[in-house]
C-alpha positions, 0 to 999 in steps of 0.5 A: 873943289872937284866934288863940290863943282861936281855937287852943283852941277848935279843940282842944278840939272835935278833942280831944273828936271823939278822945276821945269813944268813950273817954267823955271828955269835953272843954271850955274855960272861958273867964272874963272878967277875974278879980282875981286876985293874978296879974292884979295884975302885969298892965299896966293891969289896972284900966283892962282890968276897967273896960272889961270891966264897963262892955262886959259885959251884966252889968255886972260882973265874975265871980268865981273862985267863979263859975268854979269852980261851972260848971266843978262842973257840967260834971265832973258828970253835969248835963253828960254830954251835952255836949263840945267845948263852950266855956264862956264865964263873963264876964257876957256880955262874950264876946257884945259885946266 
């Protein structure tokens, strides 16, 4: 998963160094283990998000609602100065794990 995130990230500072004279602006959301329906069907789903919790600064994990109010502040004009940023919502997790 490392080369993958890794790959994004990169992406999305190239994207943004492309489109920033157009006035787009690009980020990456990168939240921690979310429960969702579709993480049910992942392998060992409960003991991945125990481990989180119990590595995250926070202790806890974030939920979608969460995610979802970063991503609001990021298409408002609260973030207008920023892009090609990636925005970790994880409770820390991303500093530790």
């Amino acid at each position: 998963m490392g080369p993958v995130k890794s790959a994004l990230e990169a992406t999305t500072r190239d994207l943004a160094a492309e489109l920033g004279e157009k006035r787009i602006r690009v980020y990456a959301v990168s939240p921690g283990p979310l429960k969702t329906r579709a993480a049910s069907g992942i392998a060992d789903f409960d003991e991945l998000v125990e481990a989180a919790v119990n590595r995250s600064p926070a202790r806890r994990l974030v939920d979608i609602a969460e995610v979802g109010r970063v991503v609001a502040f990021l298409v408002g004009g609260g973030a207008s100065g920023m892009t090609g940023d990636t925005i970790y919502v994880d409770g820390g997790l991303h500093n530790v794990a």
